[in-house]
DRENDO-1510 file (C-alpha; in Angstrom, 1 decimal, always signed):
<recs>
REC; n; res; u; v; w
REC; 1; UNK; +0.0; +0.0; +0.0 .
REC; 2; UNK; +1.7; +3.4; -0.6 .
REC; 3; UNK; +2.1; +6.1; +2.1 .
REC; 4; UNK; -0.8; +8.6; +2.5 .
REC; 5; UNK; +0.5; +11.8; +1.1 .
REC; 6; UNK; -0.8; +13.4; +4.6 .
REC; 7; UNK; +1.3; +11.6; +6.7 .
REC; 8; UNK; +4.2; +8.7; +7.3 .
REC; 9; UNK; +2.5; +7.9; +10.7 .
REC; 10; UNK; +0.0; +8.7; +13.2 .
REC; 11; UNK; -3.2; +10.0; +13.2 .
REC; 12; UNK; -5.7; +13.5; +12.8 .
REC; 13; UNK; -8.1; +14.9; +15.4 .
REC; 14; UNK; -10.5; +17.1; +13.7 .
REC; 15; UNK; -12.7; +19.3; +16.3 .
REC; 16; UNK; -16.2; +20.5; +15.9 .
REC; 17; UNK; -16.4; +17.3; +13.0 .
REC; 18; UNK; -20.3; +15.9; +13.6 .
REC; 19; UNK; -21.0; +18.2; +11.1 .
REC; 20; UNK; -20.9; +21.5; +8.3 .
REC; 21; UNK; -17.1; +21.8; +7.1 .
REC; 22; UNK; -15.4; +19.6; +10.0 .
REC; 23; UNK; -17.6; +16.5; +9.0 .
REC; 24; UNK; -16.7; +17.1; +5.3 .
REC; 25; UNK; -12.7; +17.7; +6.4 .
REC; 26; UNK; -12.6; +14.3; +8.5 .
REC; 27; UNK; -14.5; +12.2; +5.4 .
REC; 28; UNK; -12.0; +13.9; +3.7 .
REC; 29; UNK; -8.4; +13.0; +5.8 .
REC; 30; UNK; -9.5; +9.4; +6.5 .
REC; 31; UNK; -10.1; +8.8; +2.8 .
REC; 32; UNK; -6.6; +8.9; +2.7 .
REC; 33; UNK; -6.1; +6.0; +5.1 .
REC; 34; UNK; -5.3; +8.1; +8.1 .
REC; 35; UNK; -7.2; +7.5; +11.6 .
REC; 36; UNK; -9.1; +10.0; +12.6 .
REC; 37; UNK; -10.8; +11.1; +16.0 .
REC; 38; UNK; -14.0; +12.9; +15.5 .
REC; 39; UNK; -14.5; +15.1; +18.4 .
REC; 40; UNK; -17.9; +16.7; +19.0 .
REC; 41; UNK; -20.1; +19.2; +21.3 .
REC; 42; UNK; -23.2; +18.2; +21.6 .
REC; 43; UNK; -24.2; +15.8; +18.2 .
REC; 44; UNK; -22.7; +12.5; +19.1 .
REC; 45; UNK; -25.3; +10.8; +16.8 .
REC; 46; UNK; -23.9; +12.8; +14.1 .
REC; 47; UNK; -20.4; +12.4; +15.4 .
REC; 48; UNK; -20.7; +8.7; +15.1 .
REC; 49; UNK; -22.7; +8.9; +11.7 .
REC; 50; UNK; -19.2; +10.4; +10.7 .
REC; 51; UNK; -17.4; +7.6; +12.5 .
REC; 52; UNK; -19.6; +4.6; +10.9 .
REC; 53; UNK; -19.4; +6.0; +7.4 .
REC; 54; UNK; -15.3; +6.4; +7.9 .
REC; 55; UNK; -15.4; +2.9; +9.0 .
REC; 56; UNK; -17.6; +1.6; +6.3 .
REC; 57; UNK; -15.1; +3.2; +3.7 .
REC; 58; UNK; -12.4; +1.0; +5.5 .
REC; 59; UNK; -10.9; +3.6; +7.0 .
REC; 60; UNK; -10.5; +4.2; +11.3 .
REC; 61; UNK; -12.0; +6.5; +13.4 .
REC; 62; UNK; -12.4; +7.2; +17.0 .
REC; 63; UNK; -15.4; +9.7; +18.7 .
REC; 64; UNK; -14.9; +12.1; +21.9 .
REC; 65; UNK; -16.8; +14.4; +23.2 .
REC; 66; UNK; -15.4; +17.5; +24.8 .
REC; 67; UNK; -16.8; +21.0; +24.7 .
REC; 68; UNK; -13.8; +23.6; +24.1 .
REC; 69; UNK; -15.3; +26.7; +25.3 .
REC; 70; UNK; -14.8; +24.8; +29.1 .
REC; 71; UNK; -10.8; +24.6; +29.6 .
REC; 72; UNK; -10.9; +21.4; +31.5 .
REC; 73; UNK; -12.5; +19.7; +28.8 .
REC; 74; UNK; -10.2; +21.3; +26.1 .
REC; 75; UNK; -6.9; +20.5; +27.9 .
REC; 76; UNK; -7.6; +17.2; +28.0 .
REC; 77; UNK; -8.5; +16.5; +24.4 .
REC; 78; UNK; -5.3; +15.8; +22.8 .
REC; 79; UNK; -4.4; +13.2; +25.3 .
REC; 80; UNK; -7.2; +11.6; +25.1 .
REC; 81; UNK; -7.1; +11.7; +21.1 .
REC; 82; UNK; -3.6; +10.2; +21.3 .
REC; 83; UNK; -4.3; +7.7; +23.9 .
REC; 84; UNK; -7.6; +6.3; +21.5 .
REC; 85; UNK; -5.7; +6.7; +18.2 .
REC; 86; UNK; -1.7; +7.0; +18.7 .
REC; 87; UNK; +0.6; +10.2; +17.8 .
REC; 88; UNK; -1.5; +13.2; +16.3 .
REC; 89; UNK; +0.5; +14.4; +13.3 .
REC; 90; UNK; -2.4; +16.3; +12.1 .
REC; 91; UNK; -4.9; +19.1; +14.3 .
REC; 92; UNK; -7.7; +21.0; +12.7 .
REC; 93; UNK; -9.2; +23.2; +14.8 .
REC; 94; UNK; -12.6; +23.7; +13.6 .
REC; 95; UNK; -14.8; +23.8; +16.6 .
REC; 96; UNK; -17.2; +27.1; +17.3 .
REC; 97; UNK; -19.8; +28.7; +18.0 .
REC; 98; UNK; -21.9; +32.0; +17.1 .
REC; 99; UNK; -23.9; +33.8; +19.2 .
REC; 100; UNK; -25.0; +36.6; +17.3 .
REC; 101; UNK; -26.4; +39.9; +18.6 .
REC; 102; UNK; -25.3; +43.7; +18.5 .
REC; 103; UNK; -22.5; +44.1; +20.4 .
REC; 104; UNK; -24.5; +47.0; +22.6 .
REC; 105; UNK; -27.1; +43.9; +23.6 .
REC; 106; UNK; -25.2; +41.6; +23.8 .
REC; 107; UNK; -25.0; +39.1; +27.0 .
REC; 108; UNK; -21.5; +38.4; +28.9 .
REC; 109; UNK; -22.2; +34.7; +28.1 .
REC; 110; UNK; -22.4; +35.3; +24.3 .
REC; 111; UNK; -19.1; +37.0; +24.4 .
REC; 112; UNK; -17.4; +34.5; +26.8 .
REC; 113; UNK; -19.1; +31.0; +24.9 .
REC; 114; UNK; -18.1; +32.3; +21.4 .
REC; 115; UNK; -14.5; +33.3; +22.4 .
REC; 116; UNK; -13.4; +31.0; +24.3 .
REC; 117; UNK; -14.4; +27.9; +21.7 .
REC; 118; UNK; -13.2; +29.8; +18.8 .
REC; 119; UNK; -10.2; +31.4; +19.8 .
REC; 120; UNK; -9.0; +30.0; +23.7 .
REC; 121; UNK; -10.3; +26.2; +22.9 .
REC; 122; UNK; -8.2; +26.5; +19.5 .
REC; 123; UNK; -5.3; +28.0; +21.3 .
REC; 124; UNK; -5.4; +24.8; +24.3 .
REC; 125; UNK; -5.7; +22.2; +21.4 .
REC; 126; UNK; -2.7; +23.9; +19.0 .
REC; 127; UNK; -0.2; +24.1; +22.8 .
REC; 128; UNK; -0.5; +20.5; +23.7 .
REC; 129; UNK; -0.7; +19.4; +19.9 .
REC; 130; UNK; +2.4; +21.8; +19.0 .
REC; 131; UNK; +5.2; +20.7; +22.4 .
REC; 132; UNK; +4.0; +16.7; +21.1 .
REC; 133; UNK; +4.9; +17.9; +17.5 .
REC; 134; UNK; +7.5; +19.8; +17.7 .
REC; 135; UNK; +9.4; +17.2; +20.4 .
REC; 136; UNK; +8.5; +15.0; +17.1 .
REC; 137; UNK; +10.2; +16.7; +14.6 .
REC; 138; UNK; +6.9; +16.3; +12.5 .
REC; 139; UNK; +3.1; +18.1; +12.7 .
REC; 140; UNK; +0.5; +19.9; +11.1 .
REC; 141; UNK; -1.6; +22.4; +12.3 .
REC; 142; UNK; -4.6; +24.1; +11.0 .
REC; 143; UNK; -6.9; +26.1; +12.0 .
REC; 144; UNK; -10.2; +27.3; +10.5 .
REC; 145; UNK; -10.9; +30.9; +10.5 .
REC; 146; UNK; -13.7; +33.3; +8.6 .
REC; 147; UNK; -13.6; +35.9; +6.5 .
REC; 148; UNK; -15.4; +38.2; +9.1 .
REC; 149; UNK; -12.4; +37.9; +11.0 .
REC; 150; UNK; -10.9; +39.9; +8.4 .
REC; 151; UNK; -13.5; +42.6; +7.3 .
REC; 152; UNK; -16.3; +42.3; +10.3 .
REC; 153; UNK; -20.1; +42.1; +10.4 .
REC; 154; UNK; -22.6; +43.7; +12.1 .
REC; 155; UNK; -24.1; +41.8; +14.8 .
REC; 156; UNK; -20.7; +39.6; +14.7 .
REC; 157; UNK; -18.4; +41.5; +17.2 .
REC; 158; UNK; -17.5; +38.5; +19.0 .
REC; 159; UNK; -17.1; +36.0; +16.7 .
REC; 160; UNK; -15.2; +38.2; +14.2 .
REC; 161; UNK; -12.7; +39.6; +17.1 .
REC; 162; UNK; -12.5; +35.8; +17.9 .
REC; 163; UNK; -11.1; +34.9; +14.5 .
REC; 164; UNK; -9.4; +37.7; +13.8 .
REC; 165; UNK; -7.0; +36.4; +16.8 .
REC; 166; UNK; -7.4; +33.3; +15.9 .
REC; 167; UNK; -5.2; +34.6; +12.6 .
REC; 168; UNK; -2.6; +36.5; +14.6 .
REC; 169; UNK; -2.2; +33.2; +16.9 .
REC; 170; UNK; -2.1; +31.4; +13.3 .
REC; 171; UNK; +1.1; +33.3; +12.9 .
REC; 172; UNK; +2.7; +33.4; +16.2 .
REC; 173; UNK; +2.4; +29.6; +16.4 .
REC; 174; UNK; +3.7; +29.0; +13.1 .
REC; 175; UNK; +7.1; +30.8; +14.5 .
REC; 176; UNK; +7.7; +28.5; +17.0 .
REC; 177; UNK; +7.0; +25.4; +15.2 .
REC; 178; UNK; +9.0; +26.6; +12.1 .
REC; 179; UNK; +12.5; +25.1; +13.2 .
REC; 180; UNK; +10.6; +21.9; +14.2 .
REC; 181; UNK; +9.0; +20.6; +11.4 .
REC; 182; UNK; +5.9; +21.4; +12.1 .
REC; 183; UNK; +3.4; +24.0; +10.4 .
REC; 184; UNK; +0.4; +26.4; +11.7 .
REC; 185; UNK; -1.4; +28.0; +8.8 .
REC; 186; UNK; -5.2; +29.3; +8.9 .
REC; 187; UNK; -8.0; +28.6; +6.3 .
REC; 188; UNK; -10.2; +31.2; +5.7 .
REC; 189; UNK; -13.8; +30.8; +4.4 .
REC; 190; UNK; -16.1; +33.5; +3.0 .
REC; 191; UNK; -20.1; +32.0; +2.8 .
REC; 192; UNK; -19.8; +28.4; +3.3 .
REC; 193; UNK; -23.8; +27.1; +3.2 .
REC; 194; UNK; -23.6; +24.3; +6.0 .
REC; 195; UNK; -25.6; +24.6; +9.3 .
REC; 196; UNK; -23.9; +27.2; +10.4 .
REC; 197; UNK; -25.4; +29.9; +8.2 .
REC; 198; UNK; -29.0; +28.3; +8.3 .
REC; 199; UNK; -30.0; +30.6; +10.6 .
REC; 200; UNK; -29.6; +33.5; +8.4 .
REC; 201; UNK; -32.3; +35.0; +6.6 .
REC; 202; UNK; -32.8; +35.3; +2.7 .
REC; 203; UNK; -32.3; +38.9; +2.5 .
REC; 204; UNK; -29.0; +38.3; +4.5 .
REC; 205; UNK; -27.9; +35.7; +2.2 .
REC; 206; UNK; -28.9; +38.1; -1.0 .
REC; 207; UNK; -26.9; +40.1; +0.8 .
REC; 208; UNK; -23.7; +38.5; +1.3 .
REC; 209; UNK; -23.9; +36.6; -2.3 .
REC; 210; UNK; -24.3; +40.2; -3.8 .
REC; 211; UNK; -21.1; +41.2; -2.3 .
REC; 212; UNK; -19.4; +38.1; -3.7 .
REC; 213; UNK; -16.7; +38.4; -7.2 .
REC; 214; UNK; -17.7; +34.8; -7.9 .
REC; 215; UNK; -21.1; +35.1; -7.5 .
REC; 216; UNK; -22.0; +32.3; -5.9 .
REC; 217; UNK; -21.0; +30.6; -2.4 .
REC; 218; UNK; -18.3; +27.6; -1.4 .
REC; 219; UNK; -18.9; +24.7; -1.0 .
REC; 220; UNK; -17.4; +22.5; +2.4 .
REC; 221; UNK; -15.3; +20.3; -0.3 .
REC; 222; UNK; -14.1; +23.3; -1.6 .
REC; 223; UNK; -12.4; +24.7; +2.1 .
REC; 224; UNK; -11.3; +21.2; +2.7 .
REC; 225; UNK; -9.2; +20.4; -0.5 .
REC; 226; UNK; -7.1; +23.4; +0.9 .
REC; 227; UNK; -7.2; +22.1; +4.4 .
REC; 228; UNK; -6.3; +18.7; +3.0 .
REC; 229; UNK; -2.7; +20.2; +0.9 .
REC; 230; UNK; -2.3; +22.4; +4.2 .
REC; 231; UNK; -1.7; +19.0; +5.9 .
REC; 232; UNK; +0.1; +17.3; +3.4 .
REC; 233; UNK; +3.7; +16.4; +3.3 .
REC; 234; UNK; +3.8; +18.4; +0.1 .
REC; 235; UNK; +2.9; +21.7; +2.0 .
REC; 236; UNK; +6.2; +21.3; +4.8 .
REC; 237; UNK; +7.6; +24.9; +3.4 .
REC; 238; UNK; +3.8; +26.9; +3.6 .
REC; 239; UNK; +3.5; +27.9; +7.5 .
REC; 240; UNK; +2.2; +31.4; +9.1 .
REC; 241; UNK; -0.5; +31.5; +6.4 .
REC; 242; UNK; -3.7; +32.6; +6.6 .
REC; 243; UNK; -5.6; +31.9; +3.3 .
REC; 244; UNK; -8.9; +33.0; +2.2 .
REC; 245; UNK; -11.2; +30.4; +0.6 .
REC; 246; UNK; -14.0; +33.3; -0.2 .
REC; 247; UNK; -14.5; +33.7; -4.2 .
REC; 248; UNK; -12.6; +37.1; -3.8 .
REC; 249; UNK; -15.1; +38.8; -0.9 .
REC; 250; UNK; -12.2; +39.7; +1.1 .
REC; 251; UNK; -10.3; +40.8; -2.2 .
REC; 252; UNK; -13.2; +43.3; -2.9 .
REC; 253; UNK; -13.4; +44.6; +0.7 .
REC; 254; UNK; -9.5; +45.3; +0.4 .
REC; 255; UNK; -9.0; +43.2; +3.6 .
REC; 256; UNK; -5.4; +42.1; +4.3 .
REC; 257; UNK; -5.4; +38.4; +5.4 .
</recs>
């Protein structure tokens, strides 16, 4: 059997993947004959959907539950995900959550439960995964961002600050892992219809398609063949990246990503 081009050995743990782009993103790795733990929130029926259909494809897959916006649960993740799968060579941090509101209404606990699983959870999971990598000599690393991390939106103040940091943390990481083997690079999607976005409204999806070079919106497959070369063996030079996956939005707002 030839080597995945992903990695020599070990395994992926793919957060937030019971559904939306992290279901598609761990379908994705473990077609590629690497195990993969499917950690999930709230969905474990979904989660282990994704785990029976990985396993069906001949593939291997482990489920855990852990919520990342509480710390105890998100420090202990990546043990547990190497203790049911062996070594991680691969993280993508895709867990989080919106809470949408004006920032002048909105609640301490929508701040606090948005940030700290977008940005804090991330930044737990990419600390253990990165001193286990880097005392490796081999890891990749990527987290998933958004494009409103970049250029805003109203009624978005948290998540947006959230991911914008999540970039900057994108980079700071990438530094230290650089002389280690191991890479940190951010994907950044523009509209991605998946569950997250049901909630919008028509008008607000007019709205954001209008604004779109490309004129129309991504698909999951289309972020995850990106995350997929991100954790290849044939993207060991690309670290400290932050790349948008948006059909030119961010392009056209003359964001800097």
């Amino acid at each position: 059997m030839l080597a995945s081009p992903l990695t020599l050995q070990g395994a992926a743990l793919v957060t937030g993947a019971s559904r939306g782009i992290g279901r598609v993103i761990a379908l994705e790795i473990a077609s590629h004959s690497v195990p993969v733990v499917v950690n999930y929130r709230q969905a474990r029926t979904e989660a282990e959907d994704v785990a029976r259909l990985i396993e069906q494809r001949g593939g291997q897959a482990a489920v855990l539950q852990a919520d990342l916006s509480h710390r105890e649960e998100a420090e202990g993740l990546f043990a547990r995900a190497e203790a049911a799968a062996g070594p991680i060579e691969i993280v993508i941090n895709n867990a989080g959550a919106i809470r949408d509101r004006l920032v002048v209404q909105m609640s301490e606990s929508d701040w606090d439960v948005t940030w700290s699983t977008n940005l804090s959870g991330a930044r737990t999971i990419a600390r253990h995964a990165l001193t286990a990598m880097c005392r490796r000599q081999s890891g990749r690393i990527v987290n998933i961002g958004s494009v409103v991390g970049a250029v805003g939106n109203p009624g978005q103040a948290n998540y947006s600050a959230a991911k914008s940091a999540l970039m900057g943390l994108t980079r700071e990481l990438s530094i230290i892992g650089a002389a280690h083997g191991v890479t940190v690079n951010c994907v950044v999607p523009g509209y991605i219809v998946t569950d997250a976005t049901a909630h919008l409204s028509d008008s607000q999806r007019a709205a954001w398609l209008s604004r779109i070079p490309m004129g129309r919106y991504a698909t999951p497959e289309e972020v995850s063949d990106l995350v997929l070369f991100l954790s290849s063996r044939s993207a060991g030079y690309v670290t400290g990246q932050c790349i948008a996956v948006d059909g030119g939005f961010s392009a056209r707002a003359g964001a800097g990503l």
